[in-house]
C-alpha positions in Angstrom: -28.4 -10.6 23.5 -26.3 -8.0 21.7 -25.4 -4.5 23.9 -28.1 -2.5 21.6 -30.7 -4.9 22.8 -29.6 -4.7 26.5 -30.2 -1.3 26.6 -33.7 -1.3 26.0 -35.4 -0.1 22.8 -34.8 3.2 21.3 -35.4 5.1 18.3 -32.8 4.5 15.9 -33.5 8.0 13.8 -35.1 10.3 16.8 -36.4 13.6 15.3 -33.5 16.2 16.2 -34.8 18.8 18.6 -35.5 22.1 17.2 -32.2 24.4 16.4 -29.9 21.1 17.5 -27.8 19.2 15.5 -28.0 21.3 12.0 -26.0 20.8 9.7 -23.6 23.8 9.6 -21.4 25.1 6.8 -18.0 22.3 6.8 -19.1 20.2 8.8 -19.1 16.0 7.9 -21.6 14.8 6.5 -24.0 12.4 7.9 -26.5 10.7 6.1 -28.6 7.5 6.4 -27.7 4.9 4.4 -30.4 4.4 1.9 -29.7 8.1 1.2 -26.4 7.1 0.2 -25.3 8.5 -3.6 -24.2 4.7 -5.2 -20.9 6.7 -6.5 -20.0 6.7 -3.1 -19.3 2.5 -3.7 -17.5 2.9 -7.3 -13.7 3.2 -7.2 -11.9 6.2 -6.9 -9.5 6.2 -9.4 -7.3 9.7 -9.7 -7.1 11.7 -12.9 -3.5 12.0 -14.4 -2.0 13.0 -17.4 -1.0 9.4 -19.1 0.3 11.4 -22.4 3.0 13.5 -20.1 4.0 9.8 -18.2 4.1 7.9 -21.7 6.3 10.6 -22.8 8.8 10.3 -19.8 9.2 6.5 -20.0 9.8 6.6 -23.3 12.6 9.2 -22.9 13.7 6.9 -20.1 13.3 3.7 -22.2 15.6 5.3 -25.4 17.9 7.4 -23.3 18.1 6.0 -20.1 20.7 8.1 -17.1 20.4 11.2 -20.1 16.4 11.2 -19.8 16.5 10.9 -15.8 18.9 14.2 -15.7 16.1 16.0 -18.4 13.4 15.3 -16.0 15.3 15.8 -12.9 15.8 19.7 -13.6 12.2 19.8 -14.5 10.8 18.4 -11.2 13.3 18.0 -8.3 15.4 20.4 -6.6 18.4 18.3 -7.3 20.3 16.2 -10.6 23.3 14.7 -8.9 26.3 13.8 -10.8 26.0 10.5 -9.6 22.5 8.9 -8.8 23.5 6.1 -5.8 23.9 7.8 -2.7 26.9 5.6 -0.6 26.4 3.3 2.2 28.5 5.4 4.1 26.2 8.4 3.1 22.9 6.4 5.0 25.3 4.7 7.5 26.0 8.1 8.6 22.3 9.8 8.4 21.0 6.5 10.7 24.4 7.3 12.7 23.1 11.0 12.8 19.3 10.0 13.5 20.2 7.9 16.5 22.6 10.8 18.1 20.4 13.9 17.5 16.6 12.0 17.7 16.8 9.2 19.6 13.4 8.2 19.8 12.8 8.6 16.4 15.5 6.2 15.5 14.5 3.9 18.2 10.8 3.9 16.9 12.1 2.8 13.2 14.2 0.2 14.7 11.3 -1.4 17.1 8.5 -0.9 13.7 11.2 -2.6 11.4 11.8 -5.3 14.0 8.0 -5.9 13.9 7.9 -5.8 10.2 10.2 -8.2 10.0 9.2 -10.8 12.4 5.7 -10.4 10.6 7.0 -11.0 7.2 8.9 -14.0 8.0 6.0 -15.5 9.6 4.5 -15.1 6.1 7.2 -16.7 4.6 7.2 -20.0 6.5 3.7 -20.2 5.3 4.4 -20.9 1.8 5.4 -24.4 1.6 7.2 -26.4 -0.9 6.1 -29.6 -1.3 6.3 -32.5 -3.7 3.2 -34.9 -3.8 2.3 -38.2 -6.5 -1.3 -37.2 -7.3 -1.3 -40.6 -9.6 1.4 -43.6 -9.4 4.4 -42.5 -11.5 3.2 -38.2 -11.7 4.4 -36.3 -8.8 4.0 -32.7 -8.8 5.5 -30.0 -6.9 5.6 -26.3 -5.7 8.6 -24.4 -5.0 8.4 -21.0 -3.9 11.4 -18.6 -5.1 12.0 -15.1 -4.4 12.4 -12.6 -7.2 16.4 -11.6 -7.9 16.0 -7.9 -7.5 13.3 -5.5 -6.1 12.7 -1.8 -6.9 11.2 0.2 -4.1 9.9 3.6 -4.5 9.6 5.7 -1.4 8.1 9.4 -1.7 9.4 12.7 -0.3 7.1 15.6 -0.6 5.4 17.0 1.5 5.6 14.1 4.2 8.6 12.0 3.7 7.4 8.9 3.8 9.7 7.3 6.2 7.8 4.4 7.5 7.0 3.7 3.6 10.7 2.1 3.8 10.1 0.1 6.5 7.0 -1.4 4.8 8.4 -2.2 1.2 12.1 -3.0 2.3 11.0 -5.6 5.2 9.0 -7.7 3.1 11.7 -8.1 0.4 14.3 -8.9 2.7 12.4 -11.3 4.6 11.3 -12.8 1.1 15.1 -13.6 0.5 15.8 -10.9 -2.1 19.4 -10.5 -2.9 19.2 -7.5 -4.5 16.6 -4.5 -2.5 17.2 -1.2 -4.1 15.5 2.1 -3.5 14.4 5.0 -5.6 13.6 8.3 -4.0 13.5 12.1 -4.6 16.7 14.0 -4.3 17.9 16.5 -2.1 21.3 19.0 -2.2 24.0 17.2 -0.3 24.7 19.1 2.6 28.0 19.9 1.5 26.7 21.6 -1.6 24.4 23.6 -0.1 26.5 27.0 -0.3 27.1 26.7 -3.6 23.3 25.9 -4.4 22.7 29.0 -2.5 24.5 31.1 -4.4 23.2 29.9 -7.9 19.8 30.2 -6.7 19.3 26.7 -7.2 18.4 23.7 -5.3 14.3 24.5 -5.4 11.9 23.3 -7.5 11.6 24.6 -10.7 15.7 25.1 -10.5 17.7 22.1 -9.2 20.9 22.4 -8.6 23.0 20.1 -10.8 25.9 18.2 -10.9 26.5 17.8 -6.7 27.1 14.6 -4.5 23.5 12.6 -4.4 21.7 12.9 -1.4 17.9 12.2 -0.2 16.0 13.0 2.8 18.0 12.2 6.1 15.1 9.9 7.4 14.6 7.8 4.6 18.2 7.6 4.3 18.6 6.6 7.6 15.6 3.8 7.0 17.6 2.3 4.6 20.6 1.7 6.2 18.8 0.1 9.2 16.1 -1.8 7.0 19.1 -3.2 4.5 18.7 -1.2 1.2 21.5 -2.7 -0.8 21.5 0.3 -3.1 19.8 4.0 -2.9 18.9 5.9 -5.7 18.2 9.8 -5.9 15.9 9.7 -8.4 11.8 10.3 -7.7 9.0 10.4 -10.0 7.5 8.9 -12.9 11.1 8.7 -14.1 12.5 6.8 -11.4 9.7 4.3 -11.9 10.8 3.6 -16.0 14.2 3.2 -14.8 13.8 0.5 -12.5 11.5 -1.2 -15.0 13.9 -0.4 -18.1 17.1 -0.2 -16.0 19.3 2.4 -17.2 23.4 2.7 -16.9 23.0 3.7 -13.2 20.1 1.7 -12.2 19.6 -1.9 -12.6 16.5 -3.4 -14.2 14.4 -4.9 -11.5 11.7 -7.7 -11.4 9.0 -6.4 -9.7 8.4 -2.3 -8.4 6.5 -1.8 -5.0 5.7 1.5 -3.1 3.4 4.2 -3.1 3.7 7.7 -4.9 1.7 10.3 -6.7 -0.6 10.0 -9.5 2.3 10.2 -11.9 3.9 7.2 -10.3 1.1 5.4 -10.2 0.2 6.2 -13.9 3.9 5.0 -14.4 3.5 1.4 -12.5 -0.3 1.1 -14.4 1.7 1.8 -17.8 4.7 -1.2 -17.3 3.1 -3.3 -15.9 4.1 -6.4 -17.6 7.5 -4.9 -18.2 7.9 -5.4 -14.3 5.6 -6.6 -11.7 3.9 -4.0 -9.6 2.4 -4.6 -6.2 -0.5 -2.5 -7.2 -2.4 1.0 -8.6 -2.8 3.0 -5.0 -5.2 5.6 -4.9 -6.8 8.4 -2.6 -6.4 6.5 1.2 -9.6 5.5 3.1 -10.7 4.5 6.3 -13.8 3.2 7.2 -14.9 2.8 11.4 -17.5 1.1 12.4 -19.2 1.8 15.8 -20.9 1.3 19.0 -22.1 3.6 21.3 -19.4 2.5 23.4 -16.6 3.6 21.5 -15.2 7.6 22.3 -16.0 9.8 20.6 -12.6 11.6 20.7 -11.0 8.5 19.6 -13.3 7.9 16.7 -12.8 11.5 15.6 -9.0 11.5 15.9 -8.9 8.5 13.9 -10.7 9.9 10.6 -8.8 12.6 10.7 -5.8 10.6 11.2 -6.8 9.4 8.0 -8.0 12.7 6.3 -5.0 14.9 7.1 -3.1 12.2 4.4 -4.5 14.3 1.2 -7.7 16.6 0.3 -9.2 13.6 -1.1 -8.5 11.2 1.4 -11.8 9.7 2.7 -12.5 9.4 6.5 -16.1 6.9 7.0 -17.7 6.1 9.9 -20.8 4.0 10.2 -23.0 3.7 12.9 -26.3 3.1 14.5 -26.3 5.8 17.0 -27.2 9.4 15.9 -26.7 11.0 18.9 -22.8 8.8 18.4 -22.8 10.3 15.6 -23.0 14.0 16.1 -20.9 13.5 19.0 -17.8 12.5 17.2 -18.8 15.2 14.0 -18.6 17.9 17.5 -15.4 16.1 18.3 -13.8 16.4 14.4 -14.7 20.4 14.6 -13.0 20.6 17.8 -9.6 18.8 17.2 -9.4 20.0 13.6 -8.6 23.7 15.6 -5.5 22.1 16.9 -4.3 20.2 14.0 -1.3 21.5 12.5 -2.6 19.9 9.3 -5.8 21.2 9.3 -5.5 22.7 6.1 -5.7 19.6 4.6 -7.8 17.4 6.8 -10.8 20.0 6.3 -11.1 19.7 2.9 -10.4 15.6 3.3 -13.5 16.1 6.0 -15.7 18.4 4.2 -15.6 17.0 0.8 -15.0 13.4 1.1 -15.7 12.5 4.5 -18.8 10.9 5.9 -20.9 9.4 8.5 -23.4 6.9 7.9 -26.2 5.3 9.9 -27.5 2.0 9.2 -30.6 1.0 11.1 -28.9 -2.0 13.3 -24.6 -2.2 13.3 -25.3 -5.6 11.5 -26.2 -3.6 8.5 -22.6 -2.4 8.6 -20.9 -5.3 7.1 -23.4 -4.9 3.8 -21.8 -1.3 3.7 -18.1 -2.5 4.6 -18.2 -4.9 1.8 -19.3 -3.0 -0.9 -17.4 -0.5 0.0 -14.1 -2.5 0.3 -12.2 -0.3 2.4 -8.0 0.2 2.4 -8.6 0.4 6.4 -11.8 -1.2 8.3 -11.9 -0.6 11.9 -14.0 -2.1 14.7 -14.8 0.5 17.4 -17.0 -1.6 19.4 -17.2 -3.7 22.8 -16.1 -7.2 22.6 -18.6 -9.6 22.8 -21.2 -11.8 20.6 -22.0 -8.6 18.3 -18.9 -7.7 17.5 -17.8 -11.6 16.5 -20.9 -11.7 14.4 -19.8 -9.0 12.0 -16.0 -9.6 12.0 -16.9 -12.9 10.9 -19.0 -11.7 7.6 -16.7 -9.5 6.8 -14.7 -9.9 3.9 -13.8 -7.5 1.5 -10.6 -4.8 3.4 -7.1 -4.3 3.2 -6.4 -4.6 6.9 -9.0 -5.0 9.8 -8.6 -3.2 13.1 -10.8 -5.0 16.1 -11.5 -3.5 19.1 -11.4 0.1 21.0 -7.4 0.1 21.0 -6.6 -1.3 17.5 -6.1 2.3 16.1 -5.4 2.3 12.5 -2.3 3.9 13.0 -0.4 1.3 14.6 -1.0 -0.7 11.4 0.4 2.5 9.9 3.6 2.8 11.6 4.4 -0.2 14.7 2.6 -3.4 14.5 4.0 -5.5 12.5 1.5 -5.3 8.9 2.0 -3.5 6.3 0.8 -0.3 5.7 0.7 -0.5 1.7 -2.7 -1.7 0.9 -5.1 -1.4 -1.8 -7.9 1.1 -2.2 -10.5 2.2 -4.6 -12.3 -0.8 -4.0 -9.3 -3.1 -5.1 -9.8 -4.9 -2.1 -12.7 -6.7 -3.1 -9.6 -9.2 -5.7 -6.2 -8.2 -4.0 -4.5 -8.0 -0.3 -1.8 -5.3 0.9 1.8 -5.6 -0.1 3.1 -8.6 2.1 6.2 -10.9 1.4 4.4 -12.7 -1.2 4.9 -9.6 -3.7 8.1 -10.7 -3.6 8.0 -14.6 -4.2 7.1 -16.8 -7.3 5.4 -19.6 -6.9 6.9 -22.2 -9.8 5.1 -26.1 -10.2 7.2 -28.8 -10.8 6.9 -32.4 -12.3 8.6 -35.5 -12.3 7.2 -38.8 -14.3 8.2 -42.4 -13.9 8.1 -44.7 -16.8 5.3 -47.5 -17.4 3.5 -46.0 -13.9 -0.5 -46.6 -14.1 -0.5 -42.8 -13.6 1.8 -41.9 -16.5 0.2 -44.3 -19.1 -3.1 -42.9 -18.4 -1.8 -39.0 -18.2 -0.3 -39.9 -21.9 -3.2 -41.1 -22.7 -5.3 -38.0 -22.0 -3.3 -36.1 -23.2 -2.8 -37.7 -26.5 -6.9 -37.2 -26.8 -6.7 -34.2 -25.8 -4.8 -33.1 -28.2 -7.0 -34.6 -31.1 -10.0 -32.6 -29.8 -7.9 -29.1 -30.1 -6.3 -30.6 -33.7 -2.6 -29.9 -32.1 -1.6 -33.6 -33.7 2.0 -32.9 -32.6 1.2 -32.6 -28.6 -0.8 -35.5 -29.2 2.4 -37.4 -30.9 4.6 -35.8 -27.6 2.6 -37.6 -25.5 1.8 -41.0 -27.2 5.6 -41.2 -28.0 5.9 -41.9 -24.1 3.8 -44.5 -23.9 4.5 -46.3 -26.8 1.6 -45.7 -28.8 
């Protein structure tokens, strides 16, 4: 018997009573779902400018370190006259970090420890193995990590310290020898005076030539994650020269991190050049649950989500009106005390939604077409619950019970926090220690074998049928015939 069931039968839509319950000028909105617009389950790709990003990696691409300054006093507040910061530079921001905010530095150290145990568990799961599939052909798989990664981690409004943690940890856990970093500059404290003076050092005006510096956090991040090598260089532009490598920065095998619509635009554009972990767009969440879930807790977690960007989308789908309305009441209320309310209203008002299904097991239908970046199940354990964890399959991360809040996937549990949205989870997972490993095959053939006689063989018809006569001589040659 599931919980609806044990609580007796109840109308699933009641008619609201009069003057309850209207819908009121920004407020979420809820609908039933087969009222639900079918844009609502196409992707959400962002609109960008690919003409003003094809023309800044192909600066990048001809003039390399030259093309990174141009761009740098057109969008940062900063061109340093050298782009790596020192490791004594983040040894002495995580120094800084741990002396002035201790729990803040003691909260990156216990994520990152997570992170890491996480991503090393993922790495003993890919095995190397050698196996004879036929006497005399033995085949193999060897996993190998990539030679040097390229993370970019943003800094604009929210510098996205944990971001670090969450590209960083995988690499290093991957084996990696070389993890470097790209990120938006900032004046060196030491040149801040000076800046001052010339007006400089905002955007639109950067102040040139100084020591390079970047936000104190994700400095700090670094150190304590193992960056081998910082960058101060954000954008688009920092993107093409990781891919292209330039006099400063090395060329790197694959790029992984989230960023703007420029960046992503960027990654979209080489990929091929470099391997990219994926396109990221507007963040998601999507909640599904029971009347036994709080309200408040349900609430603070789409706005959680919705406070992220104006187009971030906060879901929740459930089979309880009166739920419902509870938890839009509850958004109102806590969005009066959000110091990002700015944004999370718009997030709320023009992309939010809540939608009821007529029985929870109708959720998973809209979970899986949806294919959510963050799925969470706000419902009581029990037979239920099990049921539709079990059929669903198309998320980035799922997050199962009252206390799995999406933001400890966010920030201190041990996943990653890089995942795919727009729908791109229905073919791809989050950003895990595999972005950073190659799986190679292997083969080893022993003469006059059963196997490798008829293998020759095969191939050696093979060949005839596609008219490539010399792989069909190759192979015959081996077996004598």
């Amino acid at each position: 018997m599931t919980l609806r069931q044990a609580q007796g039968p109840r109308s699933v839509f009641p008619e609201p009573v009069e003057g309850s319950y209207k819908k009121e000028l920004n407020m979420i909105k809820i609908q039933k779902y087969n009222e639900v617009e079918e844009d609502f389950f196409k992707g959400r790709p962002f609109d960008g400018d690919d003409k003003t990003v094809k023309s800044v990696l192909e600066e990048v691409q001809k003039r390399g370190d030259a093309a990174l300054r141009l761009y740098g006093n057109k969008f940062d507040v900063a061109v340093p006259a050298q782009f790596e910061v020192p490791q004594e530079e983040l040894k002495a921001a995580a120094e800084k970090l741990r002396m002035e905010k201790r729990d803040i530095y003691d909260a990156i150290v216990y994520s990152h420890d997570l992170a890491l145990k996480f991503a090393k568990l993922q790495r003993k799961s890919f095995k190397d193995f050698e196996e004879e599939l036929e006497p005399g052909i033995i085949t193999g798989q060897k996993t190998i990590p990539v030679e040097t990664a390229g993370c970019y981690v943003p800094a604009g409004r929210f510098p996205l310290v944990s971001t670090v943690i969450m590209t960083v940890t995988p690499a290093v856990a991957a084996g990696v020898k070389n993890v470097i970093m790209c990120t938006p500059p900032r004046v060196h404290p030491d040149d801040k005076i000076a800046a001052g003076k010339s007006g400089a050092g905002v955007p639109g005006k950067a102040f040139v030539g100084g020591k390079p510096y970047a936000d104190e956090g994700i400095m700090a991040a670094a150190y304590i994650c193992g960056v081998n090598h910082l960058y101060a260089v954000g954008g688009s532009q920092a993107i093409g020269a990781m891919a292209y490598g330039t006099d400063s920065i090395p060329r790197v095998d694959v790029i992984a991190g989230p960023g703007n619509k420029f960046v992503q635009i960027a990654k979209k554009s080489l990929y091929g050049q470099v391997g990219i972990d994926f396109i990221a767009g507007p963040t998601e969440v999507m909640v599904i649950a029971d009347d036994s879930a709080n309200p408040a807790w349900v609430a603070a977690d789409l706005l959680a989500q919705a406070e992220h960007d104006v187009v971030a989308q906060p879901i929740l789908v459930t089979d309880n009106e009166d739920f419902a309305h509870k938890v839009s009441s509850e958004i109102e209320s806590q969005l009066e005390t959000l110091t990002t309310k700015t944004t999370a209203r718009q997030s709320i008002d023009n992309c939010g939604k809540i939608i009821l299904v007529e029985k929870l097991e109708d959720a998973v239908e809209v979970a899986n077409r949806k294919a959510p970046e963050h799925l969470e199940l706000a419902m009581a354990d029990g037979k239920l619950r099990d049921k539709i964890e079990k059929n669903l399959f198309n998320y980035g991360s799922l997050f199962i019970g009252h206390y799995a809040a999406e933001v400890y996937g966010d920030y201190a549990a041990g996943l990653n926090h890089t995942l795919p949205t727009s729908g791109s989870a229905r073919f791809t997972g989050g950003l895990s220690v595999r972005m950073f490993l190659k799986t190679v095959t292997t083969l080893r053939v022993q003469e006059k074998k059963v196997g490798t006689v008829k293998s020759g063989a095969a191939a050696g018809y093979l060949g005839d049928a596609e008219g490539l006569a010399g792989h069909a001589r190759a192979a015959r040659l081996r077996i004598g015939k």
